[in-house]
Structures are given as C-alpha cells and as structure tokens.
Kinemage of the C-alpha trace (Angstrom):
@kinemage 1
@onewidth
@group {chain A} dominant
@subgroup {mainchain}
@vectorlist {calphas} color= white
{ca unk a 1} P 44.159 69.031 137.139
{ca unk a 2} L 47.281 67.495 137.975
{ca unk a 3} L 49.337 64.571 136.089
{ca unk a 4} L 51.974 63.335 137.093
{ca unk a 5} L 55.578 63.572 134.332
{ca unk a 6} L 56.296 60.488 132.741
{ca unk a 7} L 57.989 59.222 129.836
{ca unk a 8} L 56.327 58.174 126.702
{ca unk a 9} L 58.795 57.841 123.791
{ca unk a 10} L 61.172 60.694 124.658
{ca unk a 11} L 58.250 62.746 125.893
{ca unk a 12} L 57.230 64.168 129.555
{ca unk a 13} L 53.516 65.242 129.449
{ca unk a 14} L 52.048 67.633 131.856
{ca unk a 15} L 49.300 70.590 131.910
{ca unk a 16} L 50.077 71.491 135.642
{ca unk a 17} L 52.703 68.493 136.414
{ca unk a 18} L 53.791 67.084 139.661
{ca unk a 19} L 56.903 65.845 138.860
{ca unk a 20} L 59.265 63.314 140.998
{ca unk a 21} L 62.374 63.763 142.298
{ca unk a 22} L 64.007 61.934 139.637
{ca unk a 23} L 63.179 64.695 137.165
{ca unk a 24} L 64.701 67.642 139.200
{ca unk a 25} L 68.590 67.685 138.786
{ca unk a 26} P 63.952 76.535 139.030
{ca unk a 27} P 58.237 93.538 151.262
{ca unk a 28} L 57.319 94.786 151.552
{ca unk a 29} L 59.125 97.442 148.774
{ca unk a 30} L 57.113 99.409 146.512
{ca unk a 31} L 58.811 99.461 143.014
{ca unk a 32} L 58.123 102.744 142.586
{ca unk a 33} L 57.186 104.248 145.643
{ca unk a 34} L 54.365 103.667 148.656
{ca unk a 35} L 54.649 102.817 152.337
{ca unk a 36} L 57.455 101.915 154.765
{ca unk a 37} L 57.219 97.677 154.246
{ca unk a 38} L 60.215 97.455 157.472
{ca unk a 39} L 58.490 95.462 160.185
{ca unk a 40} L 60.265 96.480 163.480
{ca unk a 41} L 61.404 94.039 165.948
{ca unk a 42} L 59.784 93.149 169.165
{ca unk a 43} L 61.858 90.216 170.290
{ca unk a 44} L 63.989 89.706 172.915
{ca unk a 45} L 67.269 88.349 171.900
{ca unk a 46} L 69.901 89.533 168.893
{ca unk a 47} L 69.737 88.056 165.303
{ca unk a 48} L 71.126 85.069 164.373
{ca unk a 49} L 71.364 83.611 167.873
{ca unk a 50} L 69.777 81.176 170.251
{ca unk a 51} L 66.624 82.044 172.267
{ca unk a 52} L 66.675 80.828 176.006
{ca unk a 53} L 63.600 78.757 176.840
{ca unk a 54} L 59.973 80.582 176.604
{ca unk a 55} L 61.564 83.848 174.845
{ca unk a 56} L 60.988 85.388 171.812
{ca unk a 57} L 63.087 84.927 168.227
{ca unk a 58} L 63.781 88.210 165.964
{ca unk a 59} L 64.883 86.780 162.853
{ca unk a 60} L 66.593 89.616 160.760
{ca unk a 61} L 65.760 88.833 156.766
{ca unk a 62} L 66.584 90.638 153.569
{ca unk a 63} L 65.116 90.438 150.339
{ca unk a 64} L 66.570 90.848 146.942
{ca unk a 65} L 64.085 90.972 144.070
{ca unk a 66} L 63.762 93.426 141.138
{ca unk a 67} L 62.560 96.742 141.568
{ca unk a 68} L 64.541 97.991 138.403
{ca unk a 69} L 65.994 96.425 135.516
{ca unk a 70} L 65.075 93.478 133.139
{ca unk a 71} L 62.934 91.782 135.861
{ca unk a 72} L 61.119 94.594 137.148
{ca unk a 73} L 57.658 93.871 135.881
{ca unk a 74} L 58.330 90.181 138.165
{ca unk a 75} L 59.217 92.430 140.902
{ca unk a 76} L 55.613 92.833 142.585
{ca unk a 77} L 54.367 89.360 142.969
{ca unk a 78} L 57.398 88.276 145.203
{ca unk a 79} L 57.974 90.972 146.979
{ca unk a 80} L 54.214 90.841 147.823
{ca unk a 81} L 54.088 87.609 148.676
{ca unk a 82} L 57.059 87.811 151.377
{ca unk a 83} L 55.681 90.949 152.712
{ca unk a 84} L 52.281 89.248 153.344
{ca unk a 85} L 54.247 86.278 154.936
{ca unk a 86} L 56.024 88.816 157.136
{ca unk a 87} L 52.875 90.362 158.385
{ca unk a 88} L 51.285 86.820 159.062
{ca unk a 89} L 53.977 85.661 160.789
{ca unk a 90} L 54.283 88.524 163.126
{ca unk a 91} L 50.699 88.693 163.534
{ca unk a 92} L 50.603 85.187 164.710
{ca unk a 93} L 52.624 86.130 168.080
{ca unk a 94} L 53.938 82.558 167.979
{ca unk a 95} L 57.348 82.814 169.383
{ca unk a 96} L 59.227 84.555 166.375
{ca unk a 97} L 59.189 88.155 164.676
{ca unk a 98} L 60.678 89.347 161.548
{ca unk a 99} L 62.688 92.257 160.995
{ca unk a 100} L 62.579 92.398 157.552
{ca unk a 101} L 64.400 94.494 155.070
{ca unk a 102} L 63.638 94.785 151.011
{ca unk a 103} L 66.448 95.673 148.392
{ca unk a 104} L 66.443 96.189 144.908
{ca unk a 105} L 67.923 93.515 143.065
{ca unk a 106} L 68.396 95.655 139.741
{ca unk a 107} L 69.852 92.625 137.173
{ca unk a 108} L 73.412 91.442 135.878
{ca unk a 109} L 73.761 94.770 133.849
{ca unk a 110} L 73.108 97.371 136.054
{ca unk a 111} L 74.260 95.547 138.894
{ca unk a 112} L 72.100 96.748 141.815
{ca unk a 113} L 72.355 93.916 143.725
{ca unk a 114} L 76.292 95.058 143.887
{ca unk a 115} L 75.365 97.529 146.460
{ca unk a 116} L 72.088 96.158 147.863
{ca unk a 117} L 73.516 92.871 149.123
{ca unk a 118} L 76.286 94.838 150.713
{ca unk a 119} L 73.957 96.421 152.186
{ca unk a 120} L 71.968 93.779 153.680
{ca unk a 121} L 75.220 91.764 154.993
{ca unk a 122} L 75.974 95.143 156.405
{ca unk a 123} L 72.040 95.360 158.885
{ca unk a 124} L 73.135 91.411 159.857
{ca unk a 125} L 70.675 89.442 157.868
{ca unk a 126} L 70.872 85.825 158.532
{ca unk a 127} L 68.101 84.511 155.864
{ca unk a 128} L 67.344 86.183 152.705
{ca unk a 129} L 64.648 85.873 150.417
{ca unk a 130} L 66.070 86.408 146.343
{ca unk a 131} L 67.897 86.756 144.155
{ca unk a 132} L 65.217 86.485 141.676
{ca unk a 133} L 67.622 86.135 138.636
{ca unk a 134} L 69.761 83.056 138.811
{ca unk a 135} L 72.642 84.867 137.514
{ca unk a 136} L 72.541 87.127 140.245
{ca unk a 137} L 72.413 84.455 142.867
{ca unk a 138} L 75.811 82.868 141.089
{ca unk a 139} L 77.101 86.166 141.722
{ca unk a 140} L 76.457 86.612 145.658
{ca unk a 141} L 76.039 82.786 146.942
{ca unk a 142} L 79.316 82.748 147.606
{ca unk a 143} L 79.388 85.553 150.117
{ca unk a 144} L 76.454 84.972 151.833
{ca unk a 145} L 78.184 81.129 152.557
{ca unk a 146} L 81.292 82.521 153.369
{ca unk a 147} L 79.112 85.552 155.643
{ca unk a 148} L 77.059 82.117 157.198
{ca unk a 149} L 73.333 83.529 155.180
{ca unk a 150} L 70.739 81.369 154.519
{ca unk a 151} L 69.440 81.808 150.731
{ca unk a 152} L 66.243 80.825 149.720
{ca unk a 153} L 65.084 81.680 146.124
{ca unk a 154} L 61.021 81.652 144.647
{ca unk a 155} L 62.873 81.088 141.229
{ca unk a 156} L 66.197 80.558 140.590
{ca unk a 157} L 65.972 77.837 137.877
{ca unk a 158} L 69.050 77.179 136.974
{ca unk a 159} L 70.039 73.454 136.825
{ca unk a 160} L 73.709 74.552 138.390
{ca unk a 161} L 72.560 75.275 141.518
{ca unk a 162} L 71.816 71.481 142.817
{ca unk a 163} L 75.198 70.504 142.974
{ca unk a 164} L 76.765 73.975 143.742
{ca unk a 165} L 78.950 74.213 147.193
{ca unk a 166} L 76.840 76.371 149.940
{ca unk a 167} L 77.300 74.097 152.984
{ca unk a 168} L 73.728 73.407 152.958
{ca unk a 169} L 72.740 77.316 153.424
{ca unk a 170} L 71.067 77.340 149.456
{ca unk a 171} L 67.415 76.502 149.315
{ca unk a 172} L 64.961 77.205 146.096
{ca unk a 173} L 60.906 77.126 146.187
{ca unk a 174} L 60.573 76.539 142.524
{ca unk a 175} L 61.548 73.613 140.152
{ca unk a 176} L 65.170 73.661 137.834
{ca unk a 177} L 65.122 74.783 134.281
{ca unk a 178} L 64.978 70.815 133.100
{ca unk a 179} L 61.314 70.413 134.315
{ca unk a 180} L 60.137 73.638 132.296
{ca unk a 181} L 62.032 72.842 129.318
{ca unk a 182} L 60.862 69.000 129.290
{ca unk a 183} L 56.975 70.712 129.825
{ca unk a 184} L 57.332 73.173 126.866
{ca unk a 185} L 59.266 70.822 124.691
{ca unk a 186} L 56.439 68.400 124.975
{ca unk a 187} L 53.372 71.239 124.361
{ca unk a 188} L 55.350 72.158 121.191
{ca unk a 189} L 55.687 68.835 119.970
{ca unk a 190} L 51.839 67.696 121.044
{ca unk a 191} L 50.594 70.876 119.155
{ca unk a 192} L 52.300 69.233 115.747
{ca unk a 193} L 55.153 71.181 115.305
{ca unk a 194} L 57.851 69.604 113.732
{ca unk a 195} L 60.754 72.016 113.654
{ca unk a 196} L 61.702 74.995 116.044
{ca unk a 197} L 63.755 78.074 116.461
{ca unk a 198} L 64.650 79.010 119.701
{ca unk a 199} L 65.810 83.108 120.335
{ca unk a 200} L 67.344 83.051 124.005
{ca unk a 201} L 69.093 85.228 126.133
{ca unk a 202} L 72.714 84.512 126.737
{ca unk a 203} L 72.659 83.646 130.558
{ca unk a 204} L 72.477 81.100 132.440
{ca unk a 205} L 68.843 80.974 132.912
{ca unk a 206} L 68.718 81.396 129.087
{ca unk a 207} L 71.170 78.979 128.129
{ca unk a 208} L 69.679 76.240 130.586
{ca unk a 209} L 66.193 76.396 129.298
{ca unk a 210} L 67.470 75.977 125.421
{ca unk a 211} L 69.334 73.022 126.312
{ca unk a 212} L 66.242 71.344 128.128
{ca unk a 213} L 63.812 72.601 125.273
{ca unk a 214} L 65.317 71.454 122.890
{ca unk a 215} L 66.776 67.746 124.553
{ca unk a 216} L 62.616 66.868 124.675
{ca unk a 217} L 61.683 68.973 121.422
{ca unk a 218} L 63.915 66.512 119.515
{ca unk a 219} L 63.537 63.588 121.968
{ca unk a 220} L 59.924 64.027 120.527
{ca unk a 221} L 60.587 63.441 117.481
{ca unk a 222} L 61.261 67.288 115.921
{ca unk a 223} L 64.242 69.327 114.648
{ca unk a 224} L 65.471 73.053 116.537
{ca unk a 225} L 66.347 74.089 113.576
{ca unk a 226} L 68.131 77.222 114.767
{ca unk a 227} L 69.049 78.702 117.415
{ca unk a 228} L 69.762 82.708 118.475
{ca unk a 229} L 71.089 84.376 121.490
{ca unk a 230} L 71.174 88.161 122.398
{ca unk a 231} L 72.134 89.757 125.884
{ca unk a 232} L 69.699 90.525 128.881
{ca unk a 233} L 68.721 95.085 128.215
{ca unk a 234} L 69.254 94.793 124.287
{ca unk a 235} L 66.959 96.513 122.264
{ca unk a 236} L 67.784 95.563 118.652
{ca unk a 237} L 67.206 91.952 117.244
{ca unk a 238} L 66.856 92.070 113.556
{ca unk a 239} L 69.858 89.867 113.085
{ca unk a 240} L 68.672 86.699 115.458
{ca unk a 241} L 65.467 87.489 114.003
{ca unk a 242} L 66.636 87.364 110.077
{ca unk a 243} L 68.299 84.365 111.065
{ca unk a 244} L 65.042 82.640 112.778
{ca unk a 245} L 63.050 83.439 109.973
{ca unk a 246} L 65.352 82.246 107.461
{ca unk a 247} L 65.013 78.995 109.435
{ca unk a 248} L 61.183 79.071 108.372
{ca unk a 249} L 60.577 77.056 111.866
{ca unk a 250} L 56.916 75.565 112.333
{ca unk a 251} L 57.364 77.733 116.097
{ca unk a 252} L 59.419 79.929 118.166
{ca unk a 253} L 60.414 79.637 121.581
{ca unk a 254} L 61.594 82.765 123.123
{ca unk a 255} L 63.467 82.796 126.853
{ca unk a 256} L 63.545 86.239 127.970
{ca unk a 257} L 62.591 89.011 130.520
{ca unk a 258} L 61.454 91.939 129.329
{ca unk a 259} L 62.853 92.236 126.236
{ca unk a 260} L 59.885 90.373 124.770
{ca unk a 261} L 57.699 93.512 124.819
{ca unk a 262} L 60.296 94.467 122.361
{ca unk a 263} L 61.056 91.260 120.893
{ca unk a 264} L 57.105 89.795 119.754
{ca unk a 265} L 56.358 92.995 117.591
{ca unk a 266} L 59.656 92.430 116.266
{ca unk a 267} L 58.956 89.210 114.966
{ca unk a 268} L 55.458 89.678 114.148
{ca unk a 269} L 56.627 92.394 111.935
{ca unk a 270} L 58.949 89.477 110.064
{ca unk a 271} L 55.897 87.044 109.717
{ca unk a 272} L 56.472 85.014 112.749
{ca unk a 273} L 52.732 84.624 113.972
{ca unk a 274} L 51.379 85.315 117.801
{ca unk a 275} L 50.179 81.845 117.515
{ca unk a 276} L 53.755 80.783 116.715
{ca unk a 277} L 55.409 82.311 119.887
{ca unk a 278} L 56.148 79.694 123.311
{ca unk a 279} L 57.122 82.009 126.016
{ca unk a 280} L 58.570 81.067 129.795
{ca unk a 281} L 58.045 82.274 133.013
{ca unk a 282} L 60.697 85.408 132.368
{ca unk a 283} L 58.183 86.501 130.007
{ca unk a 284} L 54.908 85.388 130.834
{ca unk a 285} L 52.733 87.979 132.023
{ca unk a 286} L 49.536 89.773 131.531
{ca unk a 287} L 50.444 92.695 129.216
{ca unk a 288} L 47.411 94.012 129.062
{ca unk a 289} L 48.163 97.258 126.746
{ca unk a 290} L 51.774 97.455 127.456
{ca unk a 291} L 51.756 95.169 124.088
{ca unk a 292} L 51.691 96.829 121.035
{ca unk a 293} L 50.658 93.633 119.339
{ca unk a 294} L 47.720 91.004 119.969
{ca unk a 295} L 49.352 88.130 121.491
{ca unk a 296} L 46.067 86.068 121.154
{ca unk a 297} L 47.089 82.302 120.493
{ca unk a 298} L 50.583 82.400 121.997
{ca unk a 299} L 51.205 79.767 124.542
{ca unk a 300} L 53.919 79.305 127.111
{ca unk a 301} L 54.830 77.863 130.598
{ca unk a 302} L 55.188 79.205 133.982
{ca unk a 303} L 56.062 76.720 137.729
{ca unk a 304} L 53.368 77.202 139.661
{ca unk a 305} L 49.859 75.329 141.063
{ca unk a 306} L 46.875 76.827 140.671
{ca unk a 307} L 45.985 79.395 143.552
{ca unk a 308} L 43.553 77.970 146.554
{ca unk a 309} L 41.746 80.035 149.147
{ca unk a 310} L 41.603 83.513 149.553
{ca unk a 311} L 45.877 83.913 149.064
{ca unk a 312} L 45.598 86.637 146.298
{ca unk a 313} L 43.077 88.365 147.692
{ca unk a 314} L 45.149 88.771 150.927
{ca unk a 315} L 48.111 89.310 149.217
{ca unk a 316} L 46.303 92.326 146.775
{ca unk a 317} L 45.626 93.641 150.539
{ca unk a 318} L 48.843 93.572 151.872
{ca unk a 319} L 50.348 95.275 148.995
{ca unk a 320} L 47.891 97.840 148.411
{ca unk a 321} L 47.839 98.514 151.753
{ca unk a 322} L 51.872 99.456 152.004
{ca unk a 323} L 50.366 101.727 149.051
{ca unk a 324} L 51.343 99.996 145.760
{ca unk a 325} L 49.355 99.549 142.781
{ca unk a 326} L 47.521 95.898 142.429
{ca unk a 327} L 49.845 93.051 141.442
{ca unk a 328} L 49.179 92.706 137.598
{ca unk a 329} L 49.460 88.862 137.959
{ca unk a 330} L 51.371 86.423 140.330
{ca unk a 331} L 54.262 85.101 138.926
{ca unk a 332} L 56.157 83.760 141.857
{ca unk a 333} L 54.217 85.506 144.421
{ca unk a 334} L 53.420 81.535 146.307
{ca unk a 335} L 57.233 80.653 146.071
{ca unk a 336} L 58.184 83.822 147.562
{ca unk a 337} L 55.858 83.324 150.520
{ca unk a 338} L 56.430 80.118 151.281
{ca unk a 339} L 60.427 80.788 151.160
{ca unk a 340} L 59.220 83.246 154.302
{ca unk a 341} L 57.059 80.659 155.881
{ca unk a 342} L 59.570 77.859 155.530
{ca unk a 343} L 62.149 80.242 157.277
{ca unk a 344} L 60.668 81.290 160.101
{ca unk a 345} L 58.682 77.611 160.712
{ca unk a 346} L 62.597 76.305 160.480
{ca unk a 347} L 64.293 79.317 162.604
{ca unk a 348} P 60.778 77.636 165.880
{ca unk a 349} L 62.687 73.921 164.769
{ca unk a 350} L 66.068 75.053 165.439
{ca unk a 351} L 65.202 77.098 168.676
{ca unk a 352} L 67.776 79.671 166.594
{ca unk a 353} L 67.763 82.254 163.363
{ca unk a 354} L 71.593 81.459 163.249
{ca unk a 355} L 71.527 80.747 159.078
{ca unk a 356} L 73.446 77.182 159.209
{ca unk a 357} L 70.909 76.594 162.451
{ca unk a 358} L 68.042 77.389 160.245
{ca unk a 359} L 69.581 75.525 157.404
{ca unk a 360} L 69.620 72.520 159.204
{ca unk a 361} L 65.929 72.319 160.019
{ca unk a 362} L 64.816 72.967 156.281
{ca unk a 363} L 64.504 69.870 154.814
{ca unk a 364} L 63.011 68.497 158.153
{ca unk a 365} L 59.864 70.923 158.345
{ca unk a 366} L 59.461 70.582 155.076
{ca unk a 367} L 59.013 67.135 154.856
{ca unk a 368} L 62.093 65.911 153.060
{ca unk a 369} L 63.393 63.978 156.242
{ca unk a 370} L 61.196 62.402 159.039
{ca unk a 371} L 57.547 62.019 159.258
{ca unk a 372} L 56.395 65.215 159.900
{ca unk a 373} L 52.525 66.246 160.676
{ca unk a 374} L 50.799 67.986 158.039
{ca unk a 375} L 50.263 71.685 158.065
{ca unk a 376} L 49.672 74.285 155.679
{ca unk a 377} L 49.616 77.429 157.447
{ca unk a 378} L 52.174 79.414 159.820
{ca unk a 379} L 50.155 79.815 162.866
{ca unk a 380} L 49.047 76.170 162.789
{ca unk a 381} L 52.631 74.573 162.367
{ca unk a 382} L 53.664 76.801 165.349
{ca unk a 383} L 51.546 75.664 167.178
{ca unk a 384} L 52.414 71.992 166.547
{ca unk a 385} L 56.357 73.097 166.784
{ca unk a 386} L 55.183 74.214 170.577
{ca unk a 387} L 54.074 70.983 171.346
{ca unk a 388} L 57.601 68.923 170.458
{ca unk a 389} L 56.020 67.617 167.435
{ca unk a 390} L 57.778 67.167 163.783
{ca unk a 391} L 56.168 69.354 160.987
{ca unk a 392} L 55.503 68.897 157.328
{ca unk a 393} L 54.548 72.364 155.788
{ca unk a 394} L 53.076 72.103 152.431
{ca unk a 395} L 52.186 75.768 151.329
{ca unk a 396} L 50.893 77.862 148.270
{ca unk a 397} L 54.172 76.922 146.126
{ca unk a 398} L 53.023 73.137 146.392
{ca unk a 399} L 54.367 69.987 148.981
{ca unk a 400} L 57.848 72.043 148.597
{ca unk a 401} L 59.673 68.593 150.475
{ca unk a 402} L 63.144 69.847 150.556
{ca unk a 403} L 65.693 67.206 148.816
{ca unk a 404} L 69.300 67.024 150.587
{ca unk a 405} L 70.510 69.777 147.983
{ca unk a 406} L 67.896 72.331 148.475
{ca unk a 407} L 66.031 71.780 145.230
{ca unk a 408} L 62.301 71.060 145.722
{ca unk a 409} L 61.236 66.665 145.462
{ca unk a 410} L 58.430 68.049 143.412
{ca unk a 411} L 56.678 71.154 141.255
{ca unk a 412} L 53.970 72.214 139.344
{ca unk a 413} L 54.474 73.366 136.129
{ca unk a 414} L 51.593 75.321 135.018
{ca unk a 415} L 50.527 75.774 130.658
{ca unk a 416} L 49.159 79.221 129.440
{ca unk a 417} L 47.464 81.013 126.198
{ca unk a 418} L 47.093 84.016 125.591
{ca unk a 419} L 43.567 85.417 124.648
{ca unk a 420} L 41.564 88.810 124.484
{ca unk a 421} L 43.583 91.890 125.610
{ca unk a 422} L 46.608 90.070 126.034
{ca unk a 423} L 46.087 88.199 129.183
{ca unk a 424} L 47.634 84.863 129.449
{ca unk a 425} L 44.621 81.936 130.901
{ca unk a 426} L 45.653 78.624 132.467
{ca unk a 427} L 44.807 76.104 130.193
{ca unk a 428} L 45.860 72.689 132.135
C-alpha cells in the first residue's frame, strides 16, 4: 500500500510513501565477466545531433555504475535494468537506437571512475546513465556540463544536488537523502525507541542521511545519543563501535555500503542485537550466506515501489542472457531503467540526442510541465511522440514528474525486515 508523507507532531509516516514535492529539497556489463552488452548502431545520423525529418536517431550513452569497489554488490540491478531498457528500446524500431557503452564506476577510493569517465567523454557520449555513488557524481558533474552530457542518476541521494549548477543537464530517478531519513527516523521512533546511535560513513551520502535521521528521530520525540563516522573500504571499527555501545542506545542506524558485512558481526559481537540494527539502501540487500551472522529482525529502508508486471522476470532474462549470474535482488534496477527510457522518449521530443536538447525535453515527457498523455511503456509513448502529441511517462521507478531542478515531484520509499536466511521482505 501506499500513504501519502505527512506531518504528525514532528513525524512523516510512510510504509511505501508517495511523498510531495514539498518534501524533496536520492549494460549491459557483467561484473565479473559474460557477454559483449555494446548494442551497435544502426542509425543514420552522428551522435548528439539533429535528425532530418523521417530518419533515424543513434543516441550514444555511457553508463557508470559499480563493477568494483564498495558498491559492487549494487552493481547488477542497474546495470541490468539499463541494459534491458537498451534492448527494448532498440527492439521497438521506433525512430531511435542506442549505442550504448558500460564502465566501471569503481568508488571514491579506488577511483575508477577517474579513467572510465574519460573514457566515455572520449567515444562522444551525450547522456549517461550513473554515477551510482553521489560522491562520485560531485566529482565528474562538472565535466560532463562543461563537455555539454546529460546525467541522469537511479540514486544519487544527496540533498546537494537540487540546487547544484549543471545548466539543466543533471537529472536523478530516485528521491534525496531527506525523504529516507524522515522514513527511517519515523520507523525507529514508531517501533518505541527512545534513544539512537547512528555509525555512518564519512561522505556525503553518509553525512546527509545522519542529518535527516536524526532531524525526525528527535523531531519524534527521541535522543541520537551518539554518533560515529568511519571512511568508505575500512575494515576495522572497534573504536566507533566501543563508543556506540558505551552510548547503550535503544537502536542503531548504520549508513554504509559494504562495509556492513563487516560491520553487523562486529557489533553483534559487542551486544548490539540484529533486531537493533536500521540499515539504508547502501546496505540493504539479500545476503543470503555472505552473512556470517543471522540478521533476522533487522529492519531498514530502501526508495523504491513495489515491482508490477513481468519487469524482473525480463530483466533476470536480459542479464542472464549477456551471461551473468541472476540479480541477487533489485536495488535500483527500476530507476536505472527508467533513466534509459526517459532518455531516449526525451532525445523522439527534441527531434535531437544533443545533451542540452535532450535536457530540455525532460521535465516535459515526464510530466513535470504540460499535460502530457499517459504512458508507461517505450514503444507506446513513441508511438504517441509520432503523432505530435505531449507525453507523460510514468515507469517502474514510479510517476518520476521531473521538478525544474531535476529531482523527482515524488518517490516511494519502501520498509524492510529481515527474516530466515538473511533475506530482507517488504513489510509496507
């Protein structure tokens, strides 16, 4: 079900919420090895320029997403959903076909994404899909403005982002960091906790979500009663962890990647309880026995709807098929599909898959200006685009409704708990 985020004495409730505008200030690669993703190019004219009238588009787009480093495990359900959104797009013959190129976004300490964006700049990308980390995309938005890319991230969070300066070419499928924080400050609170530790990582996506978790924790009525920081790829914790239990919290709220698989025994070993642990979408994921520890009771939040249709089940296809292993779960995957679909729908608009050309369409065929007609697939808003008519995509991710920063009008923000084997069940 979905309810919609109000406020009731400091508190926003929501299981899955759609939240308002108001609230929002968040391949085709195998990671490890598997088929050639690259879709070739069949179009007539060059990227990033103007089609003449009943001729083909080629829209040249890169991805950067994790294949290595703290992400990596978050790596597979983006990159599979923009490789099925490549193949559907291309398979729909509608006027438009992707040349698409993956790269490894590594993270902000091994510093792929150095060499990968360079890269990508370097084949003439004018849309990309990534970075997945929003530290990353602080560290390359810049270019791609100043190189004229359209960027369009399935989950950048960070709350900077709305008012940074990209000439309109930044656009971001899922929610900022203040609707998740406001979401997993109020489960906290409405599951009687009255104080709270929170053990972050010391980024911006880290640093964001403390503030916001904390802001509704207390606005609820409790006390953060410490707070610890460590940096994305470490490996120890005792101290942070000394210091949280010391605090003798009623809960923990951890904002990681990976480090958690490191992280939750840790604490567990110092008599913080599985029960005890809130995780975030960074860390969410179905373990399975890459846990050393039963994680049964631990609860946490991840932007998202629920799934509709057949989508995972083509999207398990796709990436099989370019011979991966099956997508463990599918963190993501919707954002990064729609941030395909929403690209290509706005390259038909603009008659163009020149970035700012693109840009300009976004918020149009996404319903955030106009009164577009309702469609929720790519061949089927095509279609409509063919026939003059205004478009309002709503896709996997949710209505999406670009806002005149790039930031999504509205999200889902999905509530998990972990049970049996370590897999994490939506609970709203």
């Amino acid at each position: 079900m979905y309810g919609t985020l109000t406020s009731r004495k400091g508190k926003v409730f929501a299981g899955a919420a759609l939240v308002a505008a108001s609230a929002l200030v968040l391949a085709g690669c195998s990671t490890g090895g598997g088929g050639d993703p690259t879709t070739e190019p069949t179009g007539t004219t060059e990227p990033g320029t103007s089609a003449p009238s009943g001729e083909a588009l080629t829209l040249k787009l890169g991805s950067l997403l994790p294949q290595t480093g703290s992400l990596s495990f978050l790596g597979p359900p983006m990159e599979s959903g923009v490789l099925l959104a490549v193949e559907e797009v291309n398979a729909a013959d509608a006027g438009i076909t992707i040349d698409y190129t993956p790269a490894d976004e590594g993270d902000t300490k091994n510093k792929v994404f150095e060499t990968s964006i360079e890269s990508l700049r370097g084949k003439g990308i004018t849309a990309l899909i990534g970075a997945a980390s929003s530290g990353v995309s602080k560290l390359i938005l810049d270019g791609n403005v100043e190189a004229g890319i359209m960027q369009i991230s399935p989950s950048n969070t960070s709350p900077d982002f709305t008012a940074w300066k990209d000439n309109g070419l930044y656009f971001r499928t899922a929610p900022s960091d203040l609707l998740q924080g406001e979401v997993l400050g109020n489960l906290i609170a409405d599951d009687g906790h009255a104080s709270l530790a929170v053990l972050y990582q010391n980024d911006a996506y880290g640093s964001g979500l403390d503030k916001a978790i904390t802001e509704t924790f207390e606005g609820a009525g409790g006390e953060v009663v410490e707070h610890q920081t460590f940096n994305v790829g470490d490996t120890q914790f005792d101290a942070q962890i000394q210091a949280v239990v010391a605090a003798n919290p009623d809960a923990v709220a951890i904002v990681s990647y990976e480090e958690f698989k490191a992280l939750a025994p840790a604490l567990v070993s110092a008599g913080i309880t599985a029960d005890q642990m809130y995780l975030v979408d960074g860390n969410l994921s179905n373990y399975g026995t890459d846990m050393s520890i039963d994680l049964t009771g631990a609860q946490g939040t991840r932007p998202g709807p629920k799934l509709e249709d057949d989508f995972t089940d083509r999207l398990q296809a796709a990436w099989t098929g370019a011979g991966n292993s099956e997508v463990k779960d599918f963190t993501y995957a919707a954002e990064a599909y729609d941030g395909v679909i929403l690209t290509a729908l706005a390259a038909l608009a603009a008659g163009s898959t020149d970035g700012a050309d693109m840009a300009a369409k976004m918020a149009e065929i996404s319903g955030g200006t106009g009164k577009g007609e309702k469609c929720t697939d790519f061949a089927g808003c095509a279609a409509l685009l063919a026939e003059g008519k205004t478009i309002d995509y709503d896709g996997y991710s949710g209505d999406v409704t670009f806002d005149e920063n790039g930031d999504p009008k509205g999200a889902a923000i999905g509530t998990y708990k972990y049970e049996a084997d370590n897999l994490a069940t939506r609970t709203d």
